[in-house]
N, C-alpha and C positions, 0 to 999 in steps of 0.2 A: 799298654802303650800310653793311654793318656799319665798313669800317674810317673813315667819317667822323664815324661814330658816336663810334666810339673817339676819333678825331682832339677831337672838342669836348668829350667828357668828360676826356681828361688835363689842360686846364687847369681844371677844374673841381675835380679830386683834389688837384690842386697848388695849389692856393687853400685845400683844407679842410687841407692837410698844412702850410701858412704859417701858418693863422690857429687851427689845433689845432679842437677840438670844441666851444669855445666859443661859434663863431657858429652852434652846431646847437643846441645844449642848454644854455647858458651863461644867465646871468639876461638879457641881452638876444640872446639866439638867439630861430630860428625856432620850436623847440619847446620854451623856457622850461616852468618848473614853476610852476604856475598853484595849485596847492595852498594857497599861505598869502592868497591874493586876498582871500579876502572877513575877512580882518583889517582890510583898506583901506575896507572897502566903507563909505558914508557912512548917517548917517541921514538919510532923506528924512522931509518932514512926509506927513501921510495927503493923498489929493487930497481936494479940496474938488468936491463934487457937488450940481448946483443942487439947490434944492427939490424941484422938480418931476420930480426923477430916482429913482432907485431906487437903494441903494448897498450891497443885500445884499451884492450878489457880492464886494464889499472889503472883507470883516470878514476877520481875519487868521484864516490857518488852520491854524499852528504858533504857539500863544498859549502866550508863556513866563509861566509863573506867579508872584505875588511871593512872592519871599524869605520864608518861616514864621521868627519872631524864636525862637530860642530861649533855655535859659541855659546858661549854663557850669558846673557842677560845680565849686563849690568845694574848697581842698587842691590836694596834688599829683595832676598827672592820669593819670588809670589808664583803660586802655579799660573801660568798660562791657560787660555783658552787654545784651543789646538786649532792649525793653522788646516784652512781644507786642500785634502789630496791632490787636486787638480783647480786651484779656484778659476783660473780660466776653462772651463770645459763646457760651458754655454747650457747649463743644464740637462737634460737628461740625453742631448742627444751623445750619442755613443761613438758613432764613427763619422769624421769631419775631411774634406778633400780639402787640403792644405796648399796657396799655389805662392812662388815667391820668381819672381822673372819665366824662365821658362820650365824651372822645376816644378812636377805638383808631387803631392804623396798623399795616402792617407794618414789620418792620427786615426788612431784608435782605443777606445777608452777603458782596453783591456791589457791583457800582460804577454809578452811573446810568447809564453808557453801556452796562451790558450788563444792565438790567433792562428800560433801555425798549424792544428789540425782542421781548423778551418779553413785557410786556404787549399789545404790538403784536398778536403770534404767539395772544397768549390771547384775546383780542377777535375776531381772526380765526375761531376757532378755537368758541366760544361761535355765531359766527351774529350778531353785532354788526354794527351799523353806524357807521363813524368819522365825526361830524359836521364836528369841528377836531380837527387834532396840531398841536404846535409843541414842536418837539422844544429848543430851546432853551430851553423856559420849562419843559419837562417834564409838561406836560399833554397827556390826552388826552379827546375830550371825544364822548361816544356821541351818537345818535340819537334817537330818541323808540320808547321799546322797549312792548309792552304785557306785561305780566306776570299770567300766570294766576291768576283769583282776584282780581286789584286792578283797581276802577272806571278808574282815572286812570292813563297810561301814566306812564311812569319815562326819565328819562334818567340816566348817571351821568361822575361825571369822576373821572378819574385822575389824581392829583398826585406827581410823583415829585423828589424834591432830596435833597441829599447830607445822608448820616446824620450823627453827632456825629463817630464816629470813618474817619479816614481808609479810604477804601474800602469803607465801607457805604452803604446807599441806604435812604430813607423812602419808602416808597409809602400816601399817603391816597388816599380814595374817598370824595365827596360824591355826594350823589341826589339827585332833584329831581322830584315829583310836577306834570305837565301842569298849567298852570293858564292860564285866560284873560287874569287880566289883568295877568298876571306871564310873563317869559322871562327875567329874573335869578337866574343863582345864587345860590341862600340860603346865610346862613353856617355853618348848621349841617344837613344832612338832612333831608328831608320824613318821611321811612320809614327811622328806624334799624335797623330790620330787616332791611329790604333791602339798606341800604347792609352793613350786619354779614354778610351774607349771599355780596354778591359779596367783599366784602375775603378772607374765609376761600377761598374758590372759585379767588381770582385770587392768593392766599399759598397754595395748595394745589399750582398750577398750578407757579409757580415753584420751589418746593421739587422736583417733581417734574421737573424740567428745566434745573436748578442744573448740572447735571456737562457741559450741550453748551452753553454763551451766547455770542451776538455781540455783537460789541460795534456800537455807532453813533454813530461819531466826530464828529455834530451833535450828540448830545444830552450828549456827554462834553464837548465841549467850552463846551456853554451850560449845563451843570449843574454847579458847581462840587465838585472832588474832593478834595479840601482836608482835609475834615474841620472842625468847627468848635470846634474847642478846643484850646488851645495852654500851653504852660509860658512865664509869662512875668516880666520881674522890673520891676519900679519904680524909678521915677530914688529913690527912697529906699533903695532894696537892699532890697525883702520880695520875697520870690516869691510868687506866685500862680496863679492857675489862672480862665485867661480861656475862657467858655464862652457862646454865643453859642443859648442858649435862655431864654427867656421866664423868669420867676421859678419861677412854681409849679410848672413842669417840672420847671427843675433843681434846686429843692429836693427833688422827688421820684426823681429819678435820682440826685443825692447819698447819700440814704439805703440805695438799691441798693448806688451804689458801693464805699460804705463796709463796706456786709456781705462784699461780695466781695473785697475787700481787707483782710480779717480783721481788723476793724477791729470791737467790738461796742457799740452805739448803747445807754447808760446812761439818757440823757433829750433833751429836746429843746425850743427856744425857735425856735417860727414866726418871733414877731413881730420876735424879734431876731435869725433866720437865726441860729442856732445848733447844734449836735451835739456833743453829750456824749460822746465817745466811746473806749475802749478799748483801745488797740495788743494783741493776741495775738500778734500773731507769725503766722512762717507753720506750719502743719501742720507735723509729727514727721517724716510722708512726705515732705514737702517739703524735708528738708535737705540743702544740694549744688545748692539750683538756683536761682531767679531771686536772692535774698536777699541769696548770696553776696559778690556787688561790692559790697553798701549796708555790710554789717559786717566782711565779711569770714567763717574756718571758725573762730570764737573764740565765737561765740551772739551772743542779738539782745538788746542791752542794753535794747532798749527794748519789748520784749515785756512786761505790765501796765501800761504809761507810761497816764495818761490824758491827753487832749487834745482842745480847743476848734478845733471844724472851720466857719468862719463862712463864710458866701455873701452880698454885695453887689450889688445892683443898679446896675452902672454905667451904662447908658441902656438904651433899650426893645429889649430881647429880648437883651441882654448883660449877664451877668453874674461876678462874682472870686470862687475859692475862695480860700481861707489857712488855714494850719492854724497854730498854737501849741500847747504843752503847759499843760498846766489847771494844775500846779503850776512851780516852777522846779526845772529839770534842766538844772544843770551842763555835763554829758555831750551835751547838747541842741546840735550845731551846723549849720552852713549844708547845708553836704553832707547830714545825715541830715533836714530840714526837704525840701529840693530832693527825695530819694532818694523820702519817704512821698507827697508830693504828685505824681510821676511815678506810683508806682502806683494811687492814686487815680485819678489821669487815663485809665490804662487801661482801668478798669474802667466808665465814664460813658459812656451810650447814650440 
Protein backbone atom coordinates (compact mmCIF):
# COMPACT_ATOMS: atom_id res chain seq x y z
CA UNK A 1 0.00 0.00 0.00
CA UNK A 2 2.49 2.59 1.09
CA UNK A 3 4.91 1.98 -1.74
CA UNK A 4 1.91 2.76 -4.54
CA UNK A 5 1.31 5.40 -2.63
CA UNK A 6 4.70 6.66 -3.39
CA UNK A 7 4.62 5.13 -6.77
CA UNK A 8 1.50 7.90 -7.86
CA UNK A 9 2.76 10.64 -5.93
CA UNK A 10 6.56 10.80 -7.72
CA UNK A 11 4.88 12.04 -10.91
CA UNK A 12 3.01 14.17 -9.15
CA UNK A 13 6.33 16.05 -7.49
CA UNK A 14 7.73 15.82 -10.82
CA UNK A 15 5.02 17.79 -12.26
CA UNK A 16 5.35 20.62 -9.37
CA UNK A 17 9.28 20.48 -9.91
CA UNK A 18 8.52 21.26 -14.14
CA UNK A 19 6.02 23.62 -13.64
CA UNK A 20 7.76 25.35 -10.26
CA UNK A 21 5.20 26.90 -7.70
CA UNK A 22 3.44 28.71 -9.95
CA UNK A 23 0.54 26.47 -10.61
CA UNK A 24 0.13 26.37 -6.61
CA UNK A 25 0.31 29.95 -5.73
CA UNK A 26 0.93 31.67 -8.84
CA UNK A 27 -1.96 34.35 -10.06
CA UNK A 28 -3.53 31.41 -11.94
CA UNK A 29 -2.80 28.55 -9.38
CA UNK A 30 -4.92 26.73 -7.11
CA UNK A 31 -4.34 28.98 -4.12
CA UNK A 32 -3.91 32.43 -5.86
CA UNK A 33 -4.02 35.64 -3.72
CA UNK A 34 -7.47 36.57 -3.61
CA UNK A 35 -6.72 39.77 -1.65
CA UNK A 36 -6.91 42.55 -4.24
CA UNK A 37 -10.49 40.87 -5.56
CA UNK A 38 -12.78 43.17 -4.57
CA UNK A 39 -10.93 46.16 -6.46
CA UNK A 40 -12.76 44.15 -9.39
CA UNK A 41 -15.77 43.74 -7.76
CA UNK A 42 -18.63 45.73 -9.96
CA UNK A 43 -21.45 48.05 -8.90
CA UNK A 44 -24.68 46.36 -8.80
CA UNK A 45 -27.90 48.61 -8.97
CA UNK A 46 -30.12 48.11 -5.44
CA UNK A 47 -32.90 45.15 -6.25
CA UNK A 48 -36.09 46.30 -7.09
CA UNK A 49 -38.77 44.91 -4.43
CA UNK A 50 -42.45 44.86 -5.45
CA UNK A 51 -44.73 47.16 -3.44
CA UNK A 52 -46.20 44.88 -1.58
CA UNK A 53 -42.92 43.46 -0.05
CA UNK A 54 -41.02 44.70 2.78
CA UNK A 55 -37.38 45.93 1.85
CA UNK A 56 -36.09 46.66 5.46
CA UNK A 57 -33.71 44.02 5.37
CA UNK A 58 -31.72 45.73 2.19
CA UNK A 59 -30.83 49.04 3.69
CA UNK A 60 -27.14 48.92 3.45
CA UNK A 61 -25.41 48.25 6.67
CA UNK A 62 -21.77 49.61 6.21
CA UNK A 63 -23.13 53.35 4.72
CA UNK A 64 -20.10 55.23 3.52
CA UNK A 65 -20.66 58.69 4.28
CA UNK A 66 -20.39 61.75 1.81
CA UNK A 67 -17.27 63.55 1.54
CA UNK A 68 -17.57 66.91 4.27
CA UNK A 69 -16.14 69.87 1.55
CA UNK A 70 -13.54 71.52 3.19
CA UNK A 71 -10.94 74.56 2.56
CA UNK A 72 -7.63 74.70 2.01
CA UNK A 73 -5.53 77.13 3.96
CA UNK A 74 -4.15 79.59 1.98
CA UNK A 75 0.06 80.41 1.60
CA UNK A 76 2.56 77.90 1.86
CA UNK A 77 1.26 74.77 3.55
CA UNK A 78 2.24 74.15 7.08
CA UNK A 79 0.68 71.27 9.14
CA UNK A 80 -1.84 72.62 11.45
CA UNK A 81 -2.31 72.19 14.96
CA UNK A 82 -5.84 70.36 15.11
CA UNK A 83 -8.78 72.35 15.97
CA UNK A 84 -10.58 70.76 19.42
CA UNK A 85 -13.69 68.43 18.83
CA UNK A 86 -15.99 70.46 20.71
CA UNK A 87 -14.06 73.70 21.90
CA UNK A 88 -17.16 75.04 23.52
CA UNK A 89 -17.96 71.94 25.73
CA UNK A 90 -17.05 73.68 29.12
CA UNK A 91 -14.81 71.11 30.08
CA UNK A 92 -15.41 67.85 31.30
CA UNK A 93 -18.96 68.25 31.88
CA UNK A 94 -20.80 65.99 29.55
CA UNK A 95 -24.37 66.57 29.44
CA UNK A 96 -25.47 70.51 29.46
CA UNK A 97 -29.53 71.61 29.64
CA UNK A 98 -29.48 73.95 26.62
CA UNK A 99 -32.55 76.82 26.95
CA UNK A 100 -33.09 79.36 24.04
CA UNK A 101 -36.96 81.34 24.56
CA UNK A 102 -39.10 78.66 25.58
CA UNK A 103 -37.09 75.65 24.06
CA UNK A 104 -34.65 73.70 26.30
CA UNK A 105 -32.94 70.37 25.30
CA UNK A 106 -30.18 68.65 26.42
CA UNK A 107 -26.48 68.61 24.56
CA UNK A 108 -24.95 65.78 25.15
CA UNK A 109 -21.28 65.22 24.73
CA UNK A 110 -21.60 61.76 23.26
CA UNK A 111 -22.83 60.31 19.81
CA UNK A 112 -26.60 59.33 19.03
CA UNK A 113 -25.69 55.85 18.87
CA UNK A 114 -24.57 55.71 22.27
CA UNK A 115 -27.19 58.01 23.81
CA UNK A 116 -30.13 56.06 22.57
CA UNK A 117 -29.66 52.91 24.59
CA UNK A 118 -29.39 55.03 27.38
CA UNK A 119 -32.34 56.64 27.16
CA UNK A 120 -33.59 53.14 26.42
CA UNK A 121 -31.68 51.82 29.87
CA UNK A 122 -33.47 55.11 31.67
CA UNK A 123 -37.21 54.53 30.62
CA UNK A 124 -36.38 51.07 31.70
CA UNK A 125 -35.34 51.89 34.59
CA UNK A 126 -38.02 54.82 35.62
CA UNK A 127 -41.01 51.89 35.34
CA UNK A 128 -42.06 53.23 31.76
CA UNK A 129 -43.69 51.87 29.28
CA UNK A 130 -42.29 51.98 25.41
CA UNK A 131 -45.43 52.62 23.16
CA UNK A 132 -43.09 53.19 19.76
CA UNK A 133 -39.02 53.25 19.14
CA UNK A 134 -37.57 53.77 15.93
CA UNK A 135 -34.25 53.97 16.38
CA UNK A 136 -33.48 55.31 13.03
CA UNK A 137 -35.54 58.34 13.34
CA UNK A 138 -34.29 58.65 16.97
CA UNK A 139 -37.55 58.71 18.68
CA UNK A 140 -38.87 57.25 21.45
CA UNK A 141 -42.33 57.39 22.40
CA UNK A 142 -43.85 56.38 26.19
CA UNK A 143 -47.22 55.04 27.07
CA UNK A 144 -49.96 56.71 28.82
CA UNK A 145 -48.33 57.31 32.34
CA UNK A 146 -50.61 58.78 35.32
CA UNK A 147 -48.63 61.29 37.31
CA UNK A 148 -49.42 61.99 40.97
CA UNK A 149 -51.18 65.00 41.59
CA UNK A 150 -52.37 65.57 37.69
CA UNK A 151 -56.05 65.03 36.60
CA UNK A 152 -55.01 63.77 32.99
CA UNK A 153 -52.47 61.20 32.33
CA UNK A 154 -49.21 62.25 30.42
CA UNK A 155 -47.34 60.65 27.84
CA UNK A 156 -43.91 61.78 26.67
CA UNK A 157 -41.50 61.48 23.57
CA UNK A 158 -38.00 61.45 23.21
CA UNK A 159 -36.35 63.03 20.30
CA UNK A 160 -32.70 62.40 19.85
CA UNK A 161 -30.41 63.79 16.32
CA UNK A 162 -27.06 64.82 15.87
CA UNK A 163 -25.75 67.93 17.68
CA UNK A 164 -24.02 70.96 15.81
CA UNK A 165 -20.66 69.75 16.35
CA UNK A 166 -19.36 66.33 15.16
CA UNK A 167 -20.07 63.70 18.00
CA UNK A 168 -22.62 65.37 20.04
CA UNK A 169 -26.17 64.34 20.32
CA UNK A 170 -29.53 66.60 21.05
CA UNK A 171 -31.99 64.92 23.04
CA UNK A 172 -35.70 66.94 23.29
CA UNK A 173 -38.64 65.75 25.30
CA UNK A 174 -42.19 66.69 24.20
CA UNK A 175 -45.54 65.76 26.60
CA UNK A 176 -48.66 65.44 25.94
CA UNK A 177 -51.72 65.70 28.28
CA UNK A 178 -54.70 62.68 27.67
CA UNK A 179 -57.20 64.13 25.70
CA UNK A 180 -60.42 62.76 24.07
CA UNK A 181 -60.55 64.10 20.96
CA UNK A 182 -56.97 64.53 20.18
CA UNK A 183 -54.04 61.64 19.93
CA UNK A 184 -51.71 64.02 18.03
CA UNK A 185 -48.51 65.31 19.17
CA UNK A 186 -48.76 68.84 19.77
CA UNK A 187 -46.05 71.11 18.72
CA UNK A 188 -45.14 72.42 21.74
CA UNK A 189 -45.89 70.64 25.43
CA UNK A 190 -49.25 70.40 27.28
CA UNK A 191 -47.24 70.73 30.75
CA UNK A 192 -43.99 72.50 30.48
CA UNK A 193 -43.36 71.45 33.65
CA UNK A 194 -43.46 68.27 33.29
CA UNK A 195 -41.80 68.03 30.34
CA UNK A 196 -38.74 70.42 32.26
CA UNK A 197 -39.02 67.95 34.71
CA UNK A 198 -38.32 64.53 33.02
CA UNK A 199 -35.64 66.38 30.56
CA UNK A 200 -33.49 67.35 33.84
CA UNK A 201 -34.24 63.44 35.42
CA UNK A 202 -33.32 61.93 31.95
CA UNK A 203 -29.97 64.71 31.56
CA UNK A 204 -29.35 63.62 35.05
CA UNK A 205 -29.49 60.04 34.22
CA UNK A 206 -27.01 60.29 31.50
CA UNK A 207 -24.52 62.34 33.11
CA UNK A 208 -24.42 59.79 35.55
CA UNK A 209 -23.63 56.94 33.32
CA UNK A 210 -21.52 58.78 30.54
CA UNK A 211 -18.16 56.76 31.58
CA UNK A 212 -20.01 52.85 30.54
CA UNK A 213 -22.35 53.71 26.91
CA UNK A 214 -23.24 51.21 24.18
CA UNK A 215 -23.34 51.96 21.50
CA UNK A 216 -26.46 50.85 18.83
CA UNK A 217 -25.35 50.62 15.54
CA UNK A 218 -29.36 51.14 14.25
CA UNK A 219 -29.76 54.21 15.66
CA UNK A 220 -25.84 55.33 14.62
CA UNK A 221 -26.56 54.69 11.56
CA UNK A 222 -30.17 56.38 11.07
CA UNK A 223 -29.00 59.31 13.14
CA UNK A 224 -26.71 61.24 11.25
CA UNK A 225 -23.11 61.92 12.84
CA UNK A 226 -21.80 64.38 10.84
CA UNK A 227 -22.17 67.30 12.73
CA UNK A 228 -24.04 70.04 11.05
CA UNK A 229 -21.64 72.75 10.32
CA UNK A 230 -18.84 72.97 8.04
CA UNK A 231 -16.05 75.39 6.70
CA UNK A 232 -16.88 76.09 3.43
CA UNK A 233 -15.72 78.48 0.31
CA UNK A 234 -17.80 80.05 -2.53
CA UNK A 235 -17.24 79.75 -6.20
CA UNK A 236 -16.36 83.50 -5.66
CA UNK A 237 -13.43 82.69 -3.13
CA UNK A 238 -15.30 84.09 0.45
CA UNK A 239 -15.27 81.61 3.13
CA UNK A 240 -17.89 80.96 5.29
CA UNK A 241 -19.38 79.04 7.76
CA UNK A 242 -22.34 76.79 6.54
CA UNK A 243 -24.48 76.02 9.70
CA UNK A 244 -27.51 74.09 9.34
CA UNK A 245 -29.80 75.69 12.22
CA UNK A 246 -32.80 77.68 12.07
CA UNK A 247 -32.07 81.50 12.18
CA UNK A 248 -32.88 82.58 15.63
CA UNK A 249 -30.97 79.69 16.97
CA UNK A 250 -27.99 80.51 15.42
CA UNK A 251 -28.00 83.97 15.78
CA UNK A 252 -28.18 82.96 19.46
CA UNK A 253 -25.39 80.36 19.42
CA UNK A 254 -23.26 82.87 17.38
CA UNK A 255 -23.31 85.20 20.20
CA UNK A 256 -22.11 82.33 22.54
CA UNK A 257 -19.70 81.48 20.09
CA UNK A 258 -18.08 84.59 19.64
CA UNK A 259 -17.62 85.12 23.60
CA UNK A 260 -15.81 81.92 23.66
CA UNK A 261 -13.69 82.67 21.20
CA UNK A 262 -12.59 85.78 22.71
CA UNK A 263 -14.05 87.68 20.61
CA UNK A 264 -16.05 90.77 22.69
CA UNK A 265 -19.54 91.76 21.17
CA UNK A 266 -19.37 95.89 21.09
CA UNK A 267 -23.09 96.00 19.54
CA UNK A 268 -25.46 94.36 17.53
CA UNK A 269 -27.99 94.52 14.23
CA UNK A 270 -30.85 91.59 14.39
CA UNK A 271 -32.34 92.79 11.55
CA UNK A 272 -29.22 92.95 9.56
CA UNK A 273 -27.51 89.74 11.22
CA UNK A 274 -24.85 91.65 12.30
CA UNK A 275 -21.98 91.59 15.32
CA UNK A 276 -19.85 94.24 16.30
CA UNK A 277 -17.35 92.54 17.46
CA UNK A 278 -13.60 92.74 18.99
CA UNK A 279 -10.65 90.21 18.28
CA UNK A 280 -8.64 90.07 22.09
CA UNK A 281 -6.63 87.57 21.40
CA UNK A 282 -6.14 84.49 23.32
CA UNK A 283 -5.44 84.61 27.23
CA UNK A 284 -1.76 85.58 28.55
CA UNK A 285 -2.17 81.78 29.86
CA UNK A 286 -2.78 80.67 26.67
CA UNK A 287 0.46 81.50 24.84
CA UNK A 288 2.26 78.36 23.08
CA UNK A 289 -0.97 76.73 22.31
CA UNK A 290 -3.89 76.61 19.88
CA UNK A 291 -2.90 80.35 18.25
CA UNK A 292 0.45 79.26 17.52
CA UNK A 293 0.06 77.83 13.71
CA UNK A 294 -2.68 80.99 12.99
CA UNK A 295 0.44 83.62 13.77
CA UNK A 296 2.97 82.05 14.60
CA UNK A 297 5.56 82.74 18.45
CA UNK A 298 5.88 86.57 17.05
CA UNK A 299 2.09 87.92 18.88
CA UNK A 300 -1.26 88.19 17.51
CA UNK A 301 -1.30 91.15 15.28
CA UNK A 302 -4.77 91.08 15.34
CA UNK A 303 -5.62 91.12 18.89
CA UNK A 304 -7.94 94.81 19.22
CA UNK A 305 -8.80 94.45 15.34
CA UNK A 306 -12.59 95.06 15.28
CA UNK A 307 -14.70 93.06 12.88
CA UNK A 308 -18.28 92.56 11.23
CA UNK A 309 -19.41 88.89 11.93
CA UNK A 310 -22.83 88.75 9.51
CA UNK A 311 -25.09 85.36 9.40
CA UNK A 312 -27.40 84.79 6.24
CA UNK A 313 -30.29 82.92 5.76
CA UNK A 314 -29.52 80.59 2.89
CA UNK A 315 -32.89 78.42 2.96
CA UNK A 316 -35.08 77.13 5.88
CA UNK A 317 -33.02 76.02 8.62
CA UNK A 318 -29.47 76.85 6.83
CA UNK A 319 -27.76 79.35 7.43
CA UNK A 320 -23.59 81.37 6.35
CA UNK A 321 -21.30 82.95 8.70
CA UNK A 322 -18.59 85.42 7.23
CA UNK A 323 -16.49 87.53 9.02
CA UNK A 324 -14.71 90.87 7.73
CA UNK A 325 -12.87 93.48 9.45
CA UNK A 326 -15.02 96.81 10.32
CA UNK A 327 -12.03 98.82 9.17
CA UNK A 328 -9.30 98.05 6.39
CA UNK A 329 -6.41 95.97 7.50
CA UNK A 330 -3.75 95.54 5.22
CA UNK A 331 -2.23 92.73 7.19
CA UNK A 332 -5.89 91.34 6.99
CA UNK A 333 -5.30 88.04 4.60
CA UNK A 334 -7.05 84.77 3.34
CA UNK A 335 -5.17 82.45 5.76
CA UNK A 336 -6.01 84.70 8.94
CA UNK A 337 -9.87 85.33 7.60
CA UNK A 338 -10.00 81.01 7.14
CA UNK A 339 -7.80 80.72 10.70
CA UNK A 340 -10.73 83.23 13.05
CA UNK A 341 -13.73 81.55 11.24
CA UNK A 342 -12.24 77.87 12.10
CA UNK A 343 -12.30 78.92 15.72
CA UNK A 344 -15.57 80.34 15.64
CA UNK A 345 -16.82 77.14 14.20
CA UNK A 346 -15.47 75.33 17.25
CA UNK A 347 -16.91 76.97 19.55
CA UNK A 348 -21.00 76.80 17.85
CA UNK A 349 -23.44 74.30 19.67
Amino acid sequence: MTARVLRLAMPFAALLLAGGCGMIFGDDGVFRDRSEDYKQAPELPVLDVPEDKDSAALQEIYVVPPVEEGVVLQGEFEVPRPTPLVAGAGGADTVRIQRLGDESWALVELAPGQVWPQVRNFIAAAGMQVARADARAGIIETAWLAIEDKPLASRFRFRMEQGVQRGTSELHVLQMNQAVNSDEWPERSDDSQQAQEMLRAVAQYLADSADSTPVSMVAEQGIRSGGKISLRESPEGNTYIRLELPYYRAWASLARALQESTFEITDRNRSAGIYYARFNGPEEEDGGGWFDWLWGEDGHPLAGQMFLVSITELEKGVVSIELQPQDDTPDFDKRQEQGLLELIKGNID
